[in-house]
mmCIF entry with sequence, helices, sheets and N, C-alpha, C, O atoms, coordinates in Angstrom:
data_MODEL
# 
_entry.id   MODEL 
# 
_entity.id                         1 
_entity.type                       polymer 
_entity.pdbx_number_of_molecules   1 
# 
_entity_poly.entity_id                      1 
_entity_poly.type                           'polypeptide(L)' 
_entity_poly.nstd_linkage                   no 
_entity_poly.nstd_monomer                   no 
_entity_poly.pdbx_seq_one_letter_code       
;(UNK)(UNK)(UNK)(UNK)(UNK)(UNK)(UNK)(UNK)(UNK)(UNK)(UNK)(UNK)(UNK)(UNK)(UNK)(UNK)
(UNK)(UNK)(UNK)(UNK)(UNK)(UNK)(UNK)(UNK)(UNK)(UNK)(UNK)(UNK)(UNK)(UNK)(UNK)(UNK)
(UNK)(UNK)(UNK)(UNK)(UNK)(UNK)(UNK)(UNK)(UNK)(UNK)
;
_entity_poly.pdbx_seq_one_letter_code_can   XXXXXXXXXXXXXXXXXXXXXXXXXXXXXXXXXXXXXXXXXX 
_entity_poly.pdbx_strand_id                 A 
# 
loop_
_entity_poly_seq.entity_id 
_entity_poly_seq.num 
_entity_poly_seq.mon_id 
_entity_poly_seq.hetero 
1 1  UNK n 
1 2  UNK n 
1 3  UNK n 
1 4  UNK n 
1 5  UNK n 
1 6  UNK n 
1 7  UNK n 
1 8  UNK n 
1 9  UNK n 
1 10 UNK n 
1 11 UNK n 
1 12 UNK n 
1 13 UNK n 
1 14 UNK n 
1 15 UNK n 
1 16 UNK n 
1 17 UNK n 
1 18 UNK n 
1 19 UNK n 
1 20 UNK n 
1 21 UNK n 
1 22 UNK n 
1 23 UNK n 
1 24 UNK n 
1 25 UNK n 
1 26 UNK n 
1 27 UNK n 
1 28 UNK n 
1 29 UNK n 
1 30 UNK n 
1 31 UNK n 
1 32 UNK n 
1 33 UNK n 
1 34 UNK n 
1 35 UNK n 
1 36 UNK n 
1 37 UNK n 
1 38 UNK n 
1 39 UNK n 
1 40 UNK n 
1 41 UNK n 
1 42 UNK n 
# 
_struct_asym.id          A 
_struct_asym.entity_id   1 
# 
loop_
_struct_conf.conf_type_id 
_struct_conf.id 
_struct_conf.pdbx_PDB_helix_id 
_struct_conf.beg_label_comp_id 
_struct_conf.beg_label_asym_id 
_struct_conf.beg_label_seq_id 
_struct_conf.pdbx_beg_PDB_ins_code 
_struct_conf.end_label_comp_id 
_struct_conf.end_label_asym_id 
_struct_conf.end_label_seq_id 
_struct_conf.pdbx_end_PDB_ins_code 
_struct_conf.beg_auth_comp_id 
_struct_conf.beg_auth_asym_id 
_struct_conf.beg_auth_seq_id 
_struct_conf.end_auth_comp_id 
_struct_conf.end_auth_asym_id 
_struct_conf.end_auth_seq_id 
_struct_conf.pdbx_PDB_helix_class 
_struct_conf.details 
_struct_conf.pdbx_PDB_helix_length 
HELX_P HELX_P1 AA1 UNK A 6  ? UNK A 16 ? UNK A 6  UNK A 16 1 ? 11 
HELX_P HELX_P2 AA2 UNK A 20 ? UNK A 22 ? UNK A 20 UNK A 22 5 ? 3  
HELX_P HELX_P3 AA3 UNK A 36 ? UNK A 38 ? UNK A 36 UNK A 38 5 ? 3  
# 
_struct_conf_type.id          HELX_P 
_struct_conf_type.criteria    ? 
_struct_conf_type.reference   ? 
# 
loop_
_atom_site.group_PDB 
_atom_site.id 
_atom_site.type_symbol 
_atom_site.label_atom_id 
_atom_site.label_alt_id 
_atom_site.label_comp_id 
_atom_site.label_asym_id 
_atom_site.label_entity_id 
_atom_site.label_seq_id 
_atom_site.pdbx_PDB_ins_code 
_atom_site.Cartn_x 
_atom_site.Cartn_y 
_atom_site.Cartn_z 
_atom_site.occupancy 
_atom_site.B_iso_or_equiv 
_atom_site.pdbx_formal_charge 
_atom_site.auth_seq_id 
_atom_site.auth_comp_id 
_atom_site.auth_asym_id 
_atom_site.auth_atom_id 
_atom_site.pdbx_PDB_model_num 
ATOM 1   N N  . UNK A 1 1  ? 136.925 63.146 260.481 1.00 0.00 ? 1  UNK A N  1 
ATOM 2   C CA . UNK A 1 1  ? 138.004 62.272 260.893 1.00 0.00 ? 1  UNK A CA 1 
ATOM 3   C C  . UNK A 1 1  ? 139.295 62.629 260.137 1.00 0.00 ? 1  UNK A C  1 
ATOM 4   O O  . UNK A 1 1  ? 140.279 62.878 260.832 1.00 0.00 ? 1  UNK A O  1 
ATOM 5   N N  . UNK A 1 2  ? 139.427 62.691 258.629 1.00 0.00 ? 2  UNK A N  1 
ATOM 6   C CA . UNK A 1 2  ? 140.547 63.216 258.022 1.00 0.00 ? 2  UNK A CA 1 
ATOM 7   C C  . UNK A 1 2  ? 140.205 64.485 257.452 1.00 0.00 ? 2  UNK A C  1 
ATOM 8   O O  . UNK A 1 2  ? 140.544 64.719 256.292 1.00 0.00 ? 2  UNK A O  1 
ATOM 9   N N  . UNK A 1 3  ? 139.578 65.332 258.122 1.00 0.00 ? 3  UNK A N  1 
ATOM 10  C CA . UNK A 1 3  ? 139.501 66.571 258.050 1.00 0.00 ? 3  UNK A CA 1 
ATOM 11  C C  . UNK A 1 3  ? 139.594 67.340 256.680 1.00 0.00 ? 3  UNK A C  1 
ATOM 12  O O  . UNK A 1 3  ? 140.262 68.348 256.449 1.00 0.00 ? 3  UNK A O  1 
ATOM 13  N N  . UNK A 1 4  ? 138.583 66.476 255.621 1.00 0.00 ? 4  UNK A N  1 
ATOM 14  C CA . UNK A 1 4  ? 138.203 66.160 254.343 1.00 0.00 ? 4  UNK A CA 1 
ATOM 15  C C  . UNK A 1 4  ? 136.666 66.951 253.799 1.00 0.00 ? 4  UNK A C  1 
ATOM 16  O O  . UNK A 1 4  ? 135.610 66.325 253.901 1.00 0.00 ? 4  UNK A O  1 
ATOM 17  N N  . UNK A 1 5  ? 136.691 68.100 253.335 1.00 0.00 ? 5  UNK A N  1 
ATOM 18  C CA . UNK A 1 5  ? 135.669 68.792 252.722 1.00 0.00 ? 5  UNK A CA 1 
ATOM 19  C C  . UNK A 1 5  ? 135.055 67.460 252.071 1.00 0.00 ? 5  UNK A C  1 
ATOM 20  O O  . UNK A 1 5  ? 135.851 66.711 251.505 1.00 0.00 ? 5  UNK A O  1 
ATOM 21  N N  . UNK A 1 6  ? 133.878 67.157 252.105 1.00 0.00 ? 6  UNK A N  1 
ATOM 22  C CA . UNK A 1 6  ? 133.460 66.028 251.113 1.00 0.00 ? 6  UNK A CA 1 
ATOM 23  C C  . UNK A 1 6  ? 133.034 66.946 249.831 1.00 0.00 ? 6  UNK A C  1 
ATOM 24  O O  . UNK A 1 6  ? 133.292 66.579 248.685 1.00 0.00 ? 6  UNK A O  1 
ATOM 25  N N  . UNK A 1 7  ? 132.570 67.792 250.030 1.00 0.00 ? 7  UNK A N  1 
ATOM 26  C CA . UNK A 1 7  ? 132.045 68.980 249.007 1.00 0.00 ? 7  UNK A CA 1 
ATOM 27  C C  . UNK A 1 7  ? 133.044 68.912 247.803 1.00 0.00 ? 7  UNK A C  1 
ATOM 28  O O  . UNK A 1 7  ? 133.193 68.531 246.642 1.00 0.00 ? 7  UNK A O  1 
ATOM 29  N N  . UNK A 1 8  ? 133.518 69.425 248.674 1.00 0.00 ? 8  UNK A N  1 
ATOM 30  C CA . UNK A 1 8  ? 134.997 69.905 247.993 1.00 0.00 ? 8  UNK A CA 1 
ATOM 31  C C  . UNK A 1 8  ? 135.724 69.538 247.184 1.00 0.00 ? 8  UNK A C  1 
ATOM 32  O O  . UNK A 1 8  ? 136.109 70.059 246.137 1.00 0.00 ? 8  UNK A O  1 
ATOM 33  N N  . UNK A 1 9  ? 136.100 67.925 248.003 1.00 0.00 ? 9  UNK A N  1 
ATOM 34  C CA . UNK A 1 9  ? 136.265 66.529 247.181 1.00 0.00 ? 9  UNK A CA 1 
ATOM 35  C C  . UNK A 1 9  ? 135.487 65.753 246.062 1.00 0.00 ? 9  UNK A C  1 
ATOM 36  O O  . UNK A 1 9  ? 135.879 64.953 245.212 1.00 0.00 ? 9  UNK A O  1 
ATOM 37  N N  . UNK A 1 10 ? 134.483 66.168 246.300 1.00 0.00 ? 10 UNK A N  1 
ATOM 38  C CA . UNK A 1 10 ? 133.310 65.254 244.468 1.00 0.00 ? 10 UNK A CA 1 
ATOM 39  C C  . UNK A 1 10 ? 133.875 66.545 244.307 1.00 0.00 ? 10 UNK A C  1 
ATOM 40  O O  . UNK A 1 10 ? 135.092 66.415 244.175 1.00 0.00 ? 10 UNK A O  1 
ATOM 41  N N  . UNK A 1 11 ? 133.557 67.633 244.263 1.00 0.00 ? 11 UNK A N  1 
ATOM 42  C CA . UNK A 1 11 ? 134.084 68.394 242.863 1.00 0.00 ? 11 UNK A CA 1 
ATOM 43  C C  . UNK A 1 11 ? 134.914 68.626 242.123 1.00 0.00 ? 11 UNK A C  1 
ATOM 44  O O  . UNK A 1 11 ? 134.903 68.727 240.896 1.00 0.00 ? 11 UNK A O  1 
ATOM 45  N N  . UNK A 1 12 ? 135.969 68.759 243.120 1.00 0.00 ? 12 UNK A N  1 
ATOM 46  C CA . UNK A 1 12 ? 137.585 68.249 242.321 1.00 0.00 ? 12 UNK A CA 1 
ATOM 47  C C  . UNK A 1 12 ? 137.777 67.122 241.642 1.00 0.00 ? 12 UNK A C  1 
ATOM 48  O O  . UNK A 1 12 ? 138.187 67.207 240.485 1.00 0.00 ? 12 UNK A O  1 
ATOM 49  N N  . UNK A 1 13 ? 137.525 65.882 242.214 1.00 0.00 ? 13 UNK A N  1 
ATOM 50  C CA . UNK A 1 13 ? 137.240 64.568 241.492 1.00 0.00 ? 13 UNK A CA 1 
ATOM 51  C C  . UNK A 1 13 ? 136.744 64.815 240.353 1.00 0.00 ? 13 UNK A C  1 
ATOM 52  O O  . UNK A 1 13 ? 137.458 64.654 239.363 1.00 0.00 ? 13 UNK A O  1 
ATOM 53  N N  . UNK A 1 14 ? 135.349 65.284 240.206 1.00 0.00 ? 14 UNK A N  1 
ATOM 54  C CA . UNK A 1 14 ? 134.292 66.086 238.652 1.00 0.00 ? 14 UNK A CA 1 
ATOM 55  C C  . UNK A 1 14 ? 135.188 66.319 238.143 1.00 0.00 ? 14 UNK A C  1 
ATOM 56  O O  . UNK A 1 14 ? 135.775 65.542 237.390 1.00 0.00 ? 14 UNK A O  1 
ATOM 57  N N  . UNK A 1 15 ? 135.703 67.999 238.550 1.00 0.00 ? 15 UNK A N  1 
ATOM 58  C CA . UNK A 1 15 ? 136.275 68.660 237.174 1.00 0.00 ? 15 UNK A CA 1 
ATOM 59  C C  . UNK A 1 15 ? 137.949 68.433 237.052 1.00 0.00 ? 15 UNK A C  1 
ATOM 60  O O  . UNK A 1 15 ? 138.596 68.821 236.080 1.00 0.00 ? 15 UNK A O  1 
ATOM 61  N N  . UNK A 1 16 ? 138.406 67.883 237.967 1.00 0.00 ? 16 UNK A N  1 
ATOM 62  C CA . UNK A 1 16 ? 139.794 67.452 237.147 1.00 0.00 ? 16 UNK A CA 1 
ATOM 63  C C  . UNK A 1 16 ? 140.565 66.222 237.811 1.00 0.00 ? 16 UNK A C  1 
ATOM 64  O O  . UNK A 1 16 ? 141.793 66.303 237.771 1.00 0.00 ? 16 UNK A O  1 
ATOM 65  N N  . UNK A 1 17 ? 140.090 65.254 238.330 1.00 0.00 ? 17 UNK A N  1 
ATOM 66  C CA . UNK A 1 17 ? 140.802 63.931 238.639 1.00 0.00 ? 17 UNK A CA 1 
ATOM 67  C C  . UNK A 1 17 ? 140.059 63.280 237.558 1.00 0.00 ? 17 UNK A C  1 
ATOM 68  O O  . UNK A 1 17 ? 140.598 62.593 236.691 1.00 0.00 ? 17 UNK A O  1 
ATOM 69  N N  . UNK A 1 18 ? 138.979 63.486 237.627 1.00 0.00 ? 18 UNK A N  1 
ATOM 70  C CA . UNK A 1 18 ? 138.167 62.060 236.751 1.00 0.00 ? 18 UNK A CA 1 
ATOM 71  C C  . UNK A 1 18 ? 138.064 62.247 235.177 1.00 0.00 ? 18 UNK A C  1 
ATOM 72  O O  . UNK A 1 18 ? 137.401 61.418 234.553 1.00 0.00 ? 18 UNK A O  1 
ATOM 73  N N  . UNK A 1 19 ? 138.663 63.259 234.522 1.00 0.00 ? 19 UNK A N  1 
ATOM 74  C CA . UNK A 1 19 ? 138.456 63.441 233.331 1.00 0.00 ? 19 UNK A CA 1 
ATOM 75  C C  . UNK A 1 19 ? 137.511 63.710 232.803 1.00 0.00 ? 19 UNK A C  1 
ATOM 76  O O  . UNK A 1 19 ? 137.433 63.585 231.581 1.00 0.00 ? 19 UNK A O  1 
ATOM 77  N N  . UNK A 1 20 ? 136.656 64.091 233.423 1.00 0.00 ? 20 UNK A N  1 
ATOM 78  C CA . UNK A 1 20 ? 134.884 64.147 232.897 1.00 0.00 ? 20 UNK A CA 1 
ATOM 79  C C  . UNK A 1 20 ? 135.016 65.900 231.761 1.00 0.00 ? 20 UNK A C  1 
ATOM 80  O O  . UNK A 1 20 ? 134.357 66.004 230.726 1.00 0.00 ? 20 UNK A O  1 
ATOM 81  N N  . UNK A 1 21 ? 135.860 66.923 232.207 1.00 0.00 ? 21 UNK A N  1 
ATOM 82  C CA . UNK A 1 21 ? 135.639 68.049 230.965 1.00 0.00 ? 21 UNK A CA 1 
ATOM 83  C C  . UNK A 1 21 ? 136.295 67.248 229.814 1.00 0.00 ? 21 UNK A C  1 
ATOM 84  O O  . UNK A 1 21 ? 135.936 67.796 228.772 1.00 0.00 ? 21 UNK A O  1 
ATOM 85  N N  . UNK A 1 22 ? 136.925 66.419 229.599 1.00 0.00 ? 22 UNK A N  1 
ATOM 86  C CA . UNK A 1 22 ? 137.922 66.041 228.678 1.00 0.00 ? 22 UNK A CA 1 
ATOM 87  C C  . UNK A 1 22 ? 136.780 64.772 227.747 1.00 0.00 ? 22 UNK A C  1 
ATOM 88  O O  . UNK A 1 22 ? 137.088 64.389 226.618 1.00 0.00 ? 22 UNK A O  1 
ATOM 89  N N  . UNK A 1 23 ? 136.060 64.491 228.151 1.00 0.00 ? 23 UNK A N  1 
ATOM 90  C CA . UNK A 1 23 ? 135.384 63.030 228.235 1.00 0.00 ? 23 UNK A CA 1 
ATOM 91  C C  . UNK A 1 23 ? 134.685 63.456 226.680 1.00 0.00 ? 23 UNK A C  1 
ATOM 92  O O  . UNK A 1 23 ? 134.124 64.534 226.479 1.00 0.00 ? 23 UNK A O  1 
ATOM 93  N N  . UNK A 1 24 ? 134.864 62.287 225.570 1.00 0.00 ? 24 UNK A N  1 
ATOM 94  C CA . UNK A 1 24 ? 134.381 62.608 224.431 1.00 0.00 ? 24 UNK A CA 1 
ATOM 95  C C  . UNK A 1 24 ? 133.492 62.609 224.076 1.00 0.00 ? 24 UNK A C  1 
ATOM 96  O O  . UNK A 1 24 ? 133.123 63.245 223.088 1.00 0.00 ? 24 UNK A O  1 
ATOM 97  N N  . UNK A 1 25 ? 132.670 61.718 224.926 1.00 0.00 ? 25 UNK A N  1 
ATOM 98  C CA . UNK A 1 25 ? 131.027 61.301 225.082 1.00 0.00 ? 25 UNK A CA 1 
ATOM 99  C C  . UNK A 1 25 ? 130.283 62.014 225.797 1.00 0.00 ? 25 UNK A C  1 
ATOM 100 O O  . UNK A 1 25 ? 129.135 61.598 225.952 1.00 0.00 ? 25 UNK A O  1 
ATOM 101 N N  . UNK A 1 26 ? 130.733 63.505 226.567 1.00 0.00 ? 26 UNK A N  1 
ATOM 102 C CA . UNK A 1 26 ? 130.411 63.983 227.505 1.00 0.00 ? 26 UNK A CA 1 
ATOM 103 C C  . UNK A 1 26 ? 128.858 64.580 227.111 1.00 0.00 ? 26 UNK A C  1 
ATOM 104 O O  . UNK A 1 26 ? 127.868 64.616 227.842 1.00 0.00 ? 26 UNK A O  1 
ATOM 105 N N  . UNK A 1 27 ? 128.994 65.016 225.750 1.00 0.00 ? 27 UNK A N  1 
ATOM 106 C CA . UNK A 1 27 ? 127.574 65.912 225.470 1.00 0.00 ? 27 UNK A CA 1 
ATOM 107 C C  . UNK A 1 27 ? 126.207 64.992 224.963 1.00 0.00 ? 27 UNK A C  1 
ATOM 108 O O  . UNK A 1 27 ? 125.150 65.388 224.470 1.00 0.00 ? 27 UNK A O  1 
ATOM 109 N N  . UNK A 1 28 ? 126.686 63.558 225.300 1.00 0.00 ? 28 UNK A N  1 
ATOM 110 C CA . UNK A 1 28 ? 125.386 62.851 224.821 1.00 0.00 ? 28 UNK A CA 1 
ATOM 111 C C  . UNK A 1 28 ? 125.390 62.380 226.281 1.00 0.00 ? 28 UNK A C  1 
ATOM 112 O O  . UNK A 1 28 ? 124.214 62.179 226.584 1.00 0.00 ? 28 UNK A O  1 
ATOM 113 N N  . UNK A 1 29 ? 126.115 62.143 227.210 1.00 0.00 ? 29 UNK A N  1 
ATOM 114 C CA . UNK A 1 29 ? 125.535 61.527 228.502 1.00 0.00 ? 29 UNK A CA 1 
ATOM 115 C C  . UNK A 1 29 ? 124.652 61.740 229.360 1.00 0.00 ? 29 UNK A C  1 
ATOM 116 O O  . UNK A 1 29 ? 124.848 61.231 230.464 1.00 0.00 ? 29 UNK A O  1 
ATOM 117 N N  . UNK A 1 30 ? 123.681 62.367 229.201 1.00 0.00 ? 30 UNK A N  1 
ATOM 118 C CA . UNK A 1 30 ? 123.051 62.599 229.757 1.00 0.00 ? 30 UNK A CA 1 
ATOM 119 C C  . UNK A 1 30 ? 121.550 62.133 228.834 1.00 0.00 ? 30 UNK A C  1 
ATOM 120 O O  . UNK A 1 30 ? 120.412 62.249 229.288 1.00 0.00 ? 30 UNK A O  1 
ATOM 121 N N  . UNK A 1 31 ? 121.900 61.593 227.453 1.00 0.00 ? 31 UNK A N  1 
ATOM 122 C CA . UNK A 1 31 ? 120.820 60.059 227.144 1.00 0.00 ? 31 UNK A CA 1 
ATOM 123 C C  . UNK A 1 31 ? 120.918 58.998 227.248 1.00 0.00 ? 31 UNK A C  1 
ATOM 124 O O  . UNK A 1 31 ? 120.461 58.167 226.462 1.00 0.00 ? 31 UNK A O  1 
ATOM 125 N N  . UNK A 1 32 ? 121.668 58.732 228.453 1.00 0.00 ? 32 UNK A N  1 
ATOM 126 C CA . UNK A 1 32 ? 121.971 57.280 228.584 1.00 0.00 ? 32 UNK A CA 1 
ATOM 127 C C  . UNK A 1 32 ? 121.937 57.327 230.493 1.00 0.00 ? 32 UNK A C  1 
ATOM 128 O O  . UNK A 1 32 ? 122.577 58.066 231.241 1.00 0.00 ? 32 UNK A O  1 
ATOM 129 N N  . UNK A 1 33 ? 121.014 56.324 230.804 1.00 0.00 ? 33 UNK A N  1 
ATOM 130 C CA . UNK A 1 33 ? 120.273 56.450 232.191 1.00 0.00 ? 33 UNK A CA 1 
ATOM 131 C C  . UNK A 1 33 ? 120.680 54.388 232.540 1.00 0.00 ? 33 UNK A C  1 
ATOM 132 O O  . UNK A 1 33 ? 120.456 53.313 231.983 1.00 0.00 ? 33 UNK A O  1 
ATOM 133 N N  . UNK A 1 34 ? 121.452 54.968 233.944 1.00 0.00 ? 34 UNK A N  1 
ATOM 134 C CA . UNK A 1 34 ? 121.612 53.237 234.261 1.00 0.00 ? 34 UNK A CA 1 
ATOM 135 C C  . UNK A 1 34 ? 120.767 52.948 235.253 1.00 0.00 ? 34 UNK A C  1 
ATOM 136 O O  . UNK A 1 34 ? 120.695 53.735 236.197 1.00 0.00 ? 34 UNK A O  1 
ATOM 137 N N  . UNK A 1 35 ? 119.817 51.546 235.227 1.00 0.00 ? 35 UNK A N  1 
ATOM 138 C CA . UNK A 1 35 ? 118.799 51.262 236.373 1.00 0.00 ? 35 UNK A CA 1 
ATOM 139 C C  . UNK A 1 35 ? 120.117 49.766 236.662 1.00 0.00 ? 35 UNK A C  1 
ATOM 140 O O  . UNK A 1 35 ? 120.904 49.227 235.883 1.00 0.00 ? 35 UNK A O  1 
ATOM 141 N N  . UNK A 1 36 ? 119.779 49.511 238.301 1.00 0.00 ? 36 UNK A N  1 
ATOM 142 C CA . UNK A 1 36 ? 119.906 48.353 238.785 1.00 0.00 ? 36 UNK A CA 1 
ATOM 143 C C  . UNK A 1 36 ? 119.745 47.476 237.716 1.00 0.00 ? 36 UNK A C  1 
ATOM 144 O O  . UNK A 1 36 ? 120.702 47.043 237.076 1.00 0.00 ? 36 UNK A O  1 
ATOM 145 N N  . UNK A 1 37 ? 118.678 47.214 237.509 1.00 0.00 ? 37 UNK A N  1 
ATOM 146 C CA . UNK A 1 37 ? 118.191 46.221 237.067 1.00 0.00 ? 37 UNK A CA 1 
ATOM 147 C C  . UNK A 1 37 ? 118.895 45.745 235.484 1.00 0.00 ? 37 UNK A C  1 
ATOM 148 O O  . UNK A 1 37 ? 118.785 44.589 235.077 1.00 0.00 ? 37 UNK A O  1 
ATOM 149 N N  . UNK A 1 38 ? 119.519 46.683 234.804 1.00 0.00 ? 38 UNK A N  1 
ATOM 150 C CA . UNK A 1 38 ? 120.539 46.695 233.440 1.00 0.00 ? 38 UNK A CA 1 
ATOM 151 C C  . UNK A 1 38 ? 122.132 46.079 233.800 1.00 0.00 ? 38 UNK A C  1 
ATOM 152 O O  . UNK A 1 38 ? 122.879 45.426 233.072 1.00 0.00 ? 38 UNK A O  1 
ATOM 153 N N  . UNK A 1 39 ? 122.313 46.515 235.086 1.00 0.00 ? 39 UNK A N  1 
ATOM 154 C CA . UNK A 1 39 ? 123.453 45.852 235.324 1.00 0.00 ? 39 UNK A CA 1 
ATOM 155 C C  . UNK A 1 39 ? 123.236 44.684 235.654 1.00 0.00 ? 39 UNK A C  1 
ATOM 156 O O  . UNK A 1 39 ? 122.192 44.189 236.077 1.00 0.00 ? 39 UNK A O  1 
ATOM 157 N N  . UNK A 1 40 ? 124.839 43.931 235.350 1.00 0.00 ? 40 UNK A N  1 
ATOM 158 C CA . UNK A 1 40 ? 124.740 42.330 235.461 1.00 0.00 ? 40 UNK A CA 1 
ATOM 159 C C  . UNK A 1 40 ? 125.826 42.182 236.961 1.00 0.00 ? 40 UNK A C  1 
ATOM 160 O O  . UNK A 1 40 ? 126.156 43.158 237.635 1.00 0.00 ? 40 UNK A O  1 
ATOM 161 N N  . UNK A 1 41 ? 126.186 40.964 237.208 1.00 0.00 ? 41 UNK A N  1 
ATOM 162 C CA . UNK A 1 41 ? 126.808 40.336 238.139 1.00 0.00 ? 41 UNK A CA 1 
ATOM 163 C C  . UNK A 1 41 ? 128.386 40.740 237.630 1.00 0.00 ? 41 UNK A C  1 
ATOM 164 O O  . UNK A 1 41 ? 128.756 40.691 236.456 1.00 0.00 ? 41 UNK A O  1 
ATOM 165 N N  . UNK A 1 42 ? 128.999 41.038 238.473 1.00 0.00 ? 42 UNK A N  1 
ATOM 166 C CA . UNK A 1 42 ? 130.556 41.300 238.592 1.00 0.00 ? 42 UNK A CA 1 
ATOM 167 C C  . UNK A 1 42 ? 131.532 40.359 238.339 1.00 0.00 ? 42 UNK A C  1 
ATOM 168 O O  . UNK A 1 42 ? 132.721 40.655 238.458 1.00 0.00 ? 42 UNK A O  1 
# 
């Protein structure tokens, strides 16, 4: 419809809209796992 790589788009988002190479916590995130059930009400 807007003639939008979705691919394309999460990855750009990843490596440079969202700050994630920059991210200070980046090299421990991957020990920290979110279930449904940990989150609360909005």
């Amino acid at each position: 419809m807007y003639c939008v790589d979705g691919d394309l788009l999460a990855r750009q988002y990843k490596q440079h809209i969202s700050g994630f190479e920059d991210w200070e916590l980046r090299d421990t995130a991957e020990e920290y796992v979110l279930f449904p059930e940990n989150i609360g009400p909005t």
